[in-house]
C-alpha positions as CSV (number, residue, x, y, z in Angstrom):
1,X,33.9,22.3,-45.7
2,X,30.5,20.8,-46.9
3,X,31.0,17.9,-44.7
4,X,31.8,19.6,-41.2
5,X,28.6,21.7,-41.8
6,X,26.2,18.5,-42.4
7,X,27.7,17.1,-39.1
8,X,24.8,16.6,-36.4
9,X,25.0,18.8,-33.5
10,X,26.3,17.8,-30.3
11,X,24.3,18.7,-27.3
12,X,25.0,17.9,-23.2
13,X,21.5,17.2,-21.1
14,X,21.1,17.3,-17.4
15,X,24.2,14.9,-16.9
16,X,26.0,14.3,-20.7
17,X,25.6,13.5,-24.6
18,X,23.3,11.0,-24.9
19,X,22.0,9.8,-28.3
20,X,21.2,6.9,-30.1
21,X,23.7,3.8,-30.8
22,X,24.0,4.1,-34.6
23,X,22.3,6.8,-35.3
24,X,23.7,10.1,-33.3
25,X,25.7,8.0,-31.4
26,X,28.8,6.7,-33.6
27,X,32.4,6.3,-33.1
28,X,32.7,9.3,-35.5
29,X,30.3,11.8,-33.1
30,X,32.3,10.0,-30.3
31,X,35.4,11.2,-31.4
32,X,34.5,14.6,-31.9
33,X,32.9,14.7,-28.7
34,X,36.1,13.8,-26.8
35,X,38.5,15.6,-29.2
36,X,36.7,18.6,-27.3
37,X,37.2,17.5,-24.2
38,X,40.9,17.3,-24.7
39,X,41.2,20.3,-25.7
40,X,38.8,21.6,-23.1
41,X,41.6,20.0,-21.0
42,X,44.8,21.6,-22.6
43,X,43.2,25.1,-22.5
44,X,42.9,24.3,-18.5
45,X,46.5,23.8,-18.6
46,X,48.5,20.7,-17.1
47,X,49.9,22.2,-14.1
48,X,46.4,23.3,-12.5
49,X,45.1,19.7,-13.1
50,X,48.3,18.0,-11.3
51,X,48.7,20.5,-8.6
52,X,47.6,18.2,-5.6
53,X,49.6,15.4,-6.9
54,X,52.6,17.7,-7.7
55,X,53.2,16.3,-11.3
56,X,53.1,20.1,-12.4
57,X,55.4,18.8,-16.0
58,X,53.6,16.2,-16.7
59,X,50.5,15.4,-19.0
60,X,46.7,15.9,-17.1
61,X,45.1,12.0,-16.0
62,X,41.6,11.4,-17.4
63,X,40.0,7.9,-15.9
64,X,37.7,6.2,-18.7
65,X,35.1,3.8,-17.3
66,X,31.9,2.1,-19.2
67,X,28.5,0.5,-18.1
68,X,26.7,-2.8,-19.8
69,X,25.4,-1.1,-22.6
70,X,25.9,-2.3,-26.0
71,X,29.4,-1.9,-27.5
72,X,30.2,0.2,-24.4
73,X,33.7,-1.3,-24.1
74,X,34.5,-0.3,-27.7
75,X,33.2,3.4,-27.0
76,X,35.7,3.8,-23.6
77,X,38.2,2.0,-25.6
78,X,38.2,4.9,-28.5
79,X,37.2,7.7,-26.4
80,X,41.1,6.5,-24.7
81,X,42.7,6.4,-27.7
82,X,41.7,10.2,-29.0
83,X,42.9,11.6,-25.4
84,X,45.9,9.2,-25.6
85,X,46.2,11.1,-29.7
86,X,46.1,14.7,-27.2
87,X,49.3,13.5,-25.4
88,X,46.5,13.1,-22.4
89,X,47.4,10.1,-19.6
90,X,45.0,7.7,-19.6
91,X,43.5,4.9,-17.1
92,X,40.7,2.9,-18.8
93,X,39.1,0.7,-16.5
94,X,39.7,-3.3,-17.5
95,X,35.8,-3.9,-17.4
96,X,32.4,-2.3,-16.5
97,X,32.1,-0.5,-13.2
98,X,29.4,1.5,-11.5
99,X,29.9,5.8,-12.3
100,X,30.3,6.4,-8.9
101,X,33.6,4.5,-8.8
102,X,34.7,6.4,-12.0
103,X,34.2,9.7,-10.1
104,X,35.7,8.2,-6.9
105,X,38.9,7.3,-9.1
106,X,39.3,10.6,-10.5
107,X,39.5,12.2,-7.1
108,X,41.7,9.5,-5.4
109,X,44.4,9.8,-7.9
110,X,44.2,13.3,-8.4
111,X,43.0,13.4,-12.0
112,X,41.9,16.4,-14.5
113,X,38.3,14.8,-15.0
114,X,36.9,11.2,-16.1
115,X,34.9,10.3,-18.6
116,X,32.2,7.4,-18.4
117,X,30.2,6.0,-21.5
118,X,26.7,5.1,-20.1
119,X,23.3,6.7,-21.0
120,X,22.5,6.0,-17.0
121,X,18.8,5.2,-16.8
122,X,18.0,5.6,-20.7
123,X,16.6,3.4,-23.1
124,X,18.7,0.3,-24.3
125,X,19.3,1.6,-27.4
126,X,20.8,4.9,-26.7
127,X,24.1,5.8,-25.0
128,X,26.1,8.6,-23.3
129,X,28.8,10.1,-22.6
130,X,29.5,11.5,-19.3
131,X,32.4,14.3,-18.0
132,X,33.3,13.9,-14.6
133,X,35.3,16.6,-12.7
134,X,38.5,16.8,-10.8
135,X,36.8,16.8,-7.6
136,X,34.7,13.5,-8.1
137,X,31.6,14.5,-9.1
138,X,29.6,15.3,-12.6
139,X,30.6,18.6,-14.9
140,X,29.5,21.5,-14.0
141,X,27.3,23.7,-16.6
142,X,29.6,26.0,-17.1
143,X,32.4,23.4,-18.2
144,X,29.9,21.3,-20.5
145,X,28.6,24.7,-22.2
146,X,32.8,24.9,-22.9
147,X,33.1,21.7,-23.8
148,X,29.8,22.2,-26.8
149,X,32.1,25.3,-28.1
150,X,34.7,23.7,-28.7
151,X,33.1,20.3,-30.7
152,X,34.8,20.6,-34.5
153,X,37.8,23.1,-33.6
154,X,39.6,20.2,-34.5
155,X,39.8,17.0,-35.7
156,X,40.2,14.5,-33.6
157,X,43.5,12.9,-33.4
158,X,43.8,9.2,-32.6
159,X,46.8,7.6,-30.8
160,X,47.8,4.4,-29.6
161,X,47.3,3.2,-25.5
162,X,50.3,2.8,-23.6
163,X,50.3,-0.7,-21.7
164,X,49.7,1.2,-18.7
165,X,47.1,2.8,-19.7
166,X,44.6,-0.6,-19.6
167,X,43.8,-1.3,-15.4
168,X,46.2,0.1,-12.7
169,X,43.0,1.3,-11.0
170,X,43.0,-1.5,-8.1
171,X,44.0,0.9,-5.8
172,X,41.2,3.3,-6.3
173,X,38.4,0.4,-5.9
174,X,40.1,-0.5,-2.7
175,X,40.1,3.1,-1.5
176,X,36.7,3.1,-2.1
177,X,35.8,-0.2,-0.3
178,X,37.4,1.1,2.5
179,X,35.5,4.9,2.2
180,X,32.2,2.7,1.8
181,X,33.3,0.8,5.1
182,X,34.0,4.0,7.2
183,X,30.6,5.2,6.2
184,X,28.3,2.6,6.7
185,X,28.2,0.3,9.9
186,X,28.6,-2.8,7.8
187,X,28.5,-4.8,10.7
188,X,25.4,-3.8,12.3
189,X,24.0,-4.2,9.1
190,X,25.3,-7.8,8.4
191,X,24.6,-8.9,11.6
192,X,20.8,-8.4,11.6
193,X,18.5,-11.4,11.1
194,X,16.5,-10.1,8.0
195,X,16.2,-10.8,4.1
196,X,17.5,-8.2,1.6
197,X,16.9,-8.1,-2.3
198,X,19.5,-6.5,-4.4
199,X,18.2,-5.7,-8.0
200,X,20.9,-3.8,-10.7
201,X,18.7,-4.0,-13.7
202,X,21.2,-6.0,-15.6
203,X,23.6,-2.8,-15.0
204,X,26.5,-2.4,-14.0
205,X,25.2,-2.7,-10.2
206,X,26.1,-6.3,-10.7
207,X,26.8,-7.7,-6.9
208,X,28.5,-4.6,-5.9
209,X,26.0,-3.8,-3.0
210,X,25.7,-7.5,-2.2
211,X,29.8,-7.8,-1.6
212,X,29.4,-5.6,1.1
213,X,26.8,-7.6,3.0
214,X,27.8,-10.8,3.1
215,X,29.6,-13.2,5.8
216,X,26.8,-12.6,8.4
217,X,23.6,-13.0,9.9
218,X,21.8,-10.9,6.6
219,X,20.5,-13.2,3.4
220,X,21.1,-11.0,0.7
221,X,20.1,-12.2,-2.7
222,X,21.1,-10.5,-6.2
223,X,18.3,-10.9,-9.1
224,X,18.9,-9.6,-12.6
225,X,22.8,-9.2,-11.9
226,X,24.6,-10.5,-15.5
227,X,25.0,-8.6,-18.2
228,X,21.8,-7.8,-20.8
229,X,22.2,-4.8,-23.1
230,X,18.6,-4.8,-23.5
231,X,18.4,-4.9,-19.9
232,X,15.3,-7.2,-19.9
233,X,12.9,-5.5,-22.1
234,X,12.6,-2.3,-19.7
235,X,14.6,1.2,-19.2
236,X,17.0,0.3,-16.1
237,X,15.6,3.2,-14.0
238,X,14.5,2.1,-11.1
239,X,11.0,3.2,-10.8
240,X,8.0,1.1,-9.7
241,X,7.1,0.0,-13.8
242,X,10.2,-1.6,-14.2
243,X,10.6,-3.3,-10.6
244,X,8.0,-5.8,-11.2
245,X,10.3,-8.5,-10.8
246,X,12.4,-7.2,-7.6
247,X,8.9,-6.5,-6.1
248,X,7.4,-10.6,-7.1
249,X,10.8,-11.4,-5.5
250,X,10.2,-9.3,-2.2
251,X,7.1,-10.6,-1.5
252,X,7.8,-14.5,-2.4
253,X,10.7,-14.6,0.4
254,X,9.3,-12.0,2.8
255,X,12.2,-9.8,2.6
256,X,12.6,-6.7,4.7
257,X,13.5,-4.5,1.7
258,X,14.3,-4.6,-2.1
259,X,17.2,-2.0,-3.2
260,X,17.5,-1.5,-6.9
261,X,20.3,0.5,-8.7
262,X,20.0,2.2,-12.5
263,X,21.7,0.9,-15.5
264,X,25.1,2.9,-14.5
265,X,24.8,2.3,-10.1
266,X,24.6,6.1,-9.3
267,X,20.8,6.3,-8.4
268,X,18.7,4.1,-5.8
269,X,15.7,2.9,-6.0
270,X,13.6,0.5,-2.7
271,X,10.8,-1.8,-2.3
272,X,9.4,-2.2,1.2
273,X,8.6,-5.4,2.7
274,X,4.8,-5.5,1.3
275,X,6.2,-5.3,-2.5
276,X,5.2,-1.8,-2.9
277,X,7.5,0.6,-5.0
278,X,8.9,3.5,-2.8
279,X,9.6,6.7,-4.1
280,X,12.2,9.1,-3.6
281,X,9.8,11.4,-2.1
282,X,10.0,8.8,0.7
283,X,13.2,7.6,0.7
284,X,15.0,10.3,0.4
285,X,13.5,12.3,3.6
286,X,14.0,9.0,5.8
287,X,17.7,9.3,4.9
288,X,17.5,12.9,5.8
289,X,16.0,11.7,8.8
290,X,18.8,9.0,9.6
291,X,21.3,11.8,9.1
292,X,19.8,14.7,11.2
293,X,18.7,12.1,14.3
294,X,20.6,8.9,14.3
295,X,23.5,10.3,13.2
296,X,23.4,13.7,14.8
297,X,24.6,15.1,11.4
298,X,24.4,18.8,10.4
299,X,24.0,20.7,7.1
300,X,22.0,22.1,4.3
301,X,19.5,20.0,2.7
302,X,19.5,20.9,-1.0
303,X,16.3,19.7,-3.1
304,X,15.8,19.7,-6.7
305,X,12.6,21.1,-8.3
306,X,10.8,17.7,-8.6
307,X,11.4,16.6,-4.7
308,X,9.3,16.4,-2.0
309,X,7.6,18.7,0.4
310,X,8.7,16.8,3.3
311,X,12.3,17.7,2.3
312,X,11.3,21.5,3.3
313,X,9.5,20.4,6.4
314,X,12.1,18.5,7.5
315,X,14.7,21.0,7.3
316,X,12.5,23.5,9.0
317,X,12.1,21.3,12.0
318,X,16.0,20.4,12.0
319,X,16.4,24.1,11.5
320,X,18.9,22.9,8.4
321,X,18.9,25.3,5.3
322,X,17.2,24.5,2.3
323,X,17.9,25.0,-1.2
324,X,16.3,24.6,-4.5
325,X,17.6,23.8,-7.7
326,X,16.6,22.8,-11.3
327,X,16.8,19.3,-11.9
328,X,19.5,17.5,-12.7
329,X,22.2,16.3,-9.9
330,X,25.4,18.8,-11.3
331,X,23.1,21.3,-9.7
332,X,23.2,20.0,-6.1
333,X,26.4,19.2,-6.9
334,X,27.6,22.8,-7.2
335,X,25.8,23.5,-4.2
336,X,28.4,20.5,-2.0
337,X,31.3,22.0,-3.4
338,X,30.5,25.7,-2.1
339,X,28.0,25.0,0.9
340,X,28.2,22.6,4.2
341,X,25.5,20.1,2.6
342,X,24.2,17.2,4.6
343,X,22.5,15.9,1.7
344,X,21.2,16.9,-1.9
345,X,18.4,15.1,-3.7
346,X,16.7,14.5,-7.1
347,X,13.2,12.4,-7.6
348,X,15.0,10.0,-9.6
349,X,17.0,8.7,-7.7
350,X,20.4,10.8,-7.5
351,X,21.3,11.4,-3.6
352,X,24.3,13.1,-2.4
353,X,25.2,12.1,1.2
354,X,28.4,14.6,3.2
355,X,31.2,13.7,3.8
356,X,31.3,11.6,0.3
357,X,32.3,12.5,-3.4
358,X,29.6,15.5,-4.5
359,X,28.5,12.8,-6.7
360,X,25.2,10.4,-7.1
361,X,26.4,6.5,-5.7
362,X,23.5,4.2,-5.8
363,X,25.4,2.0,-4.2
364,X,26.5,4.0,-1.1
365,X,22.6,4.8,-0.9
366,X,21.5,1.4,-0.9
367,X,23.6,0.6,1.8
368,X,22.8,3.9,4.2
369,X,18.9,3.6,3.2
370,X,19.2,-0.4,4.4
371,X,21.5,1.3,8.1
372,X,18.3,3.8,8.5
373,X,15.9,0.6,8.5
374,X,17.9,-1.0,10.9
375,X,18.5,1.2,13.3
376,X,15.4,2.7,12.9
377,X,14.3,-1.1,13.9
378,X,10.6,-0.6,11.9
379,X,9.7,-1.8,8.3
380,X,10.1,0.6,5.7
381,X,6.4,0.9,5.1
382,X,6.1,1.7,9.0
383,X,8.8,4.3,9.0
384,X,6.8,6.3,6.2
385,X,3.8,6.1,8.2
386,X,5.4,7.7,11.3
387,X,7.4,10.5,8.6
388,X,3.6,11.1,7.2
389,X,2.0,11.5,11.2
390,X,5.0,13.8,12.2
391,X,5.4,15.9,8.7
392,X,2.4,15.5,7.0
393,X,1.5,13.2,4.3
394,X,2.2,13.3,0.7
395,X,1.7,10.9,-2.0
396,X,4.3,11.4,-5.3
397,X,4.2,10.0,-8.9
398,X,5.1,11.0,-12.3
399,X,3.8,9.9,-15.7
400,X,5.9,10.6,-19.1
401,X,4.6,11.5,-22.2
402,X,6.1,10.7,-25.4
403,X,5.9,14.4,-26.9
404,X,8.1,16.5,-29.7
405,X,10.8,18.1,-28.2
406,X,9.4,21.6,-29.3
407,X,5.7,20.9,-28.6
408,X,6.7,20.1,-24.9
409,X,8.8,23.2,-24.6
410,X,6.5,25.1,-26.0
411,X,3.8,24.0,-23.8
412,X,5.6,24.6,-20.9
413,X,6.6,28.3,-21.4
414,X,2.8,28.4,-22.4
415,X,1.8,27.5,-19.2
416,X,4.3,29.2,-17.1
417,X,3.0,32.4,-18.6
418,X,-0.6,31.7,-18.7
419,X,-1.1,28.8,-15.9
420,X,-4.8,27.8,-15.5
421,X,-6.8,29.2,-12.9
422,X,-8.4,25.8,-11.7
423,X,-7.2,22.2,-12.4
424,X,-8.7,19.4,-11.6
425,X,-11.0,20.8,-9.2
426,X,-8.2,22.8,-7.2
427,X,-7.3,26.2,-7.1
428,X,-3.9,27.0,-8.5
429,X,-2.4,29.6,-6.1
430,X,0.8,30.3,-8.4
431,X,3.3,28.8,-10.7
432,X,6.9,28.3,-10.0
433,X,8.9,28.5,-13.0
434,X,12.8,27.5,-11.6
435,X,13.0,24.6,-14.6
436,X,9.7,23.7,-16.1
437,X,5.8,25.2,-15.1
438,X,5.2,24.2,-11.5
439,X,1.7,24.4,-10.4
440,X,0.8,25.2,-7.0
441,X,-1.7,24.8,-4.5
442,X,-3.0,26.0,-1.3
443,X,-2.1,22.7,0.5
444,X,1.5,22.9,-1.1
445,X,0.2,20.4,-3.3
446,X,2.0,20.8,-6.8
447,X,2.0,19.4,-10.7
448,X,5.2,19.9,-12.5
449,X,5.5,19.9,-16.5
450,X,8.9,19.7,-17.9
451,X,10.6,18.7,-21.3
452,X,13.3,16.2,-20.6
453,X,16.8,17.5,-21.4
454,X,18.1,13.9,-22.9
455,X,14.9,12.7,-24.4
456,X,11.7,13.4,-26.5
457,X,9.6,13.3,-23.5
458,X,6.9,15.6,-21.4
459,X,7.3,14.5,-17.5
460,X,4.5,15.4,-15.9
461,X,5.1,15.0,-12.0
462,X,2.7,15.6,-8.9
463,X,3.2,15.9,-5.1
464,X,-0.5,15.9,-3.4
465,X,-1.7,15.5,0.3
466,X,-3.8,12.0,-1.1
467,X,-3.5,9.6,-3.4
468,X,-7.0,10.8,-4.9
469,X,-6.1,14.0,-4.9
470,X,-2.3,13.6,-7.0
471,X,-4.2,11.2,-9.2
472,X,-6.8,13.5,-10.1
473,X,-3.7,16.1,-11.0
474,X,-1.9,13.8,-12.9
475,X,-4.9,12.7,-14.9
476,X,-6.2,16.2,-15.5
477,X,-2.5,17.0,-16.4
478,X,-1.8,14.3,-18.8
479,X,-5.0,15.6,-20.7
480,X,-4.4,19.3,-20.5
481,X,-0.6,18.2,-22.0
482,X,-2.4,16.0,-24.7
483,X,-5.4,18.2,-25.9
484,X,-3.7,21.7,-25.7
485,X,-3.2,24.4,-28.1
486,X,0.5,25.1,-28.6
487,X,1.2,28.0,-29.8
């Protein structure tokens, strides 16, 4: 009995477990981790899992997939031998694929849910473990809150893989080639005289964007594709600190556009042709754009509480709904399984397109952000300018402090009681308080605080009408963060 009490909490985050490999993160914490799952899974009941593939006797499907990480194979392998110990079917992908293609599997052979181990955009030395739901995209709240209850009910109960249980998934990558095919027009895209620069981060990106491009008129070059668990020295998010070498690489060759994927493919990232890190804040409302104009495509446009102001414009002028969320993608995801969404959005990178999975798919993105440039016939950094003259212009970034977990929570319930009436200069109008202490201004200006759900850090971000002007926030945030009284 002593024992089970000692054993370390297990906690899900905006999108998982993650912890650290060795530490929190053990094949022991693993299997009690998917032990609950499985029996998450046989409270659900077989026959409402199987109802769309009419195998109402038999056991519920679970697809297991891994990113790059270190000992990530091992993880999936164990995690499918506990569900194969819950008389639970099993698929366990025969190497590393993007998430995105794990959630696409799940819904093309009608499974109860996936699993992925990957700790996405995380540090090397920490990994994850990810629940994906029957209809293709990440677990809800509700279900991961379920899923926390039921950790230690009971002890996890190993069992040996059927033969079948390793591969049989070709199908499922073909049926996703062909979805990515119907979506994009691959050959207007291949057949346009430019230079394109694919970076994965050493994840499990590899050359899945660059299959789709070749045997045309496009040059498409792949840096940092092969496998490095330490992914280079940097997290394998793809924000401007950690493109350094996709943006060198831009700007050697003259490339039209650098598309960068995380550590597990389901978030985007894009340099423009003058080497210049773009951030979601602009990507994300030229896809918008692509959707509502070039396409002619309707819907609701579903922002998270860290995105852009143009989002909101945009969907005013479009006459689209809007909705906000708190961060984290299983939010917007919600929202695409209950409401006609045209697209849902985080700042990080996670973008949700209709008529796909209500899932994140950096690769999908990089290829429908790379169609918007091309049919939009401009450069990326002349397609902002003309967003910024119609809309209005705003300038995004975000800095990261490395903060104790209750010190930043605490500060942030501090200031969305007591915000400050002044910062920086600026009047604060009011503070938002849908996930973190949002700071408002009269020019729709904002600076967010928030304590990260999956690590020990205080994100500051800020959305400004000039670069002076969000830098001056930012700054004047940072120190208010670092010098305050917590109480």
């Amino acid at each position: 009995m002593s024992q089970r009490v000692a054993l370390a909490p297990i906690r899900f985050g905006t999108d998982g477990w993650r912890a650290l490999i060795a530490h929190e993160f053990t094949f022991a914490n693993l299997e009690r981790v998917t032990q609950a799952y499985a029996d998450y899974l046989k409270q659900q009941g077989s026959a409402a899992h199987n109802a769309e593939s009419n195998e109402r006797a038999h056991a519920p499907l679970v697809i297991v997939g891994y990113d790059r990480r270190f000992l990530s194979e091992h993880f999936a392998e164990r995690v499918a031998e506990v569900l194969a110990g819950n008389g639970i079917a099993v698929r366990l992908f025969e190497t590393d694929v993007p998430t995105p293609i794990v959630s696409w599997a799940v819904r093309d052979r009608a499974a109860a849910g996936g699993v992925v181990i990957t700790a996405s955009h995380n540090p090397a030395e920490f990994n994850g473990f990810k629940i994906k739901a029957p209809w293709g995209g990440s677990a809800s709240p509700e279900m991961t809150v379920e899923v926390e209850t039921l950790v230690d009910a009971h002890e996890p109960q190993r069992g040996s893989l059927a033969p079948e249980a390793r591969g049989g998934l070709d199908g499922s990558i073909a049926s996703y080639r062909a979805q990515i095919a119907s979506y994009i027009d691959l050959e207007r895209v291949r057949e346009t005289s430019a230079r394109v620069i694919i970076d994965p981060m050493h994840g499990t990106g590899g050359r899945w964007v660059e299959s789709f491009l070749r045997r045309g008129k496009l040059k498409v070059e792949t840096i940092r594709a092969d496998r490095d668990t330490c992914f280079g020295g940097v997290n394998p998010e793809p924000i401007d600190r950690n493109l350094a070498p996709l943006k060198e690489r831009v700007r050697k060759v003259g490339a039209l556009v650098g598309l960068a994927t995380d550590g597990d493919a389901d978030r985007v990232g894009a340099v423009n042709e003058l080497g210049a890190t773009m951030t979601m804040h602009e990507v994300v409302p030229l896809i918008l754009l692509h959707l509502a104009r070039a396409r002619g495509m309707m819907g609701g446009v579903v922002r998270t509480f860290s995105q852009s102001v143009l989002l909101k414009r945009i969907a005013a002028a479009h006459k689209l709904p809007l909705y906000e969320t708190p961060i984290g993608f299983k939010y917007v995801a919600d929202l695409m399984l209950r409401e006609d969404i045209l697209v849902g959005a985080e700042e990080s990178g996670g973008i949700g397109v209709k008529r796909h999975i209500p899932e994140r798919d950096g690769l999908l993105n990089s290829l429908l952000f790379l169609e918007a440039i091309i049919c939009a016939g401009r450069t990326p950094a002349e397609m902002v300018r003309e967003m910024h003259r119609e809309f209005g212009a705003f300038y995004y970034d975000r800095r990261d402090l490395h903060t104790d977990v209750a010190r930043g929570m605490s500060l942030v319930e501090q200031l969305s009681v007591a915000p400050p009436a002044q910062l920086a200069g600026y009047d604060v109008e009011h503070v938002e308080k849908l996930d973190g202490a949002k700071l408002i201004f009269a020019d729709e200006s904002w600076l967010l605080f928030r304590q990260s759900g999956t690590e020990p850090v205080l994100r500051i971000y800020a959305e400004a009408t000039s670069i002076e002007k969000r830098d001056a926030l930012l700054e004047q945030g940072c120190a208010l963060a670092q010098t305050a009284e917590v109480r």
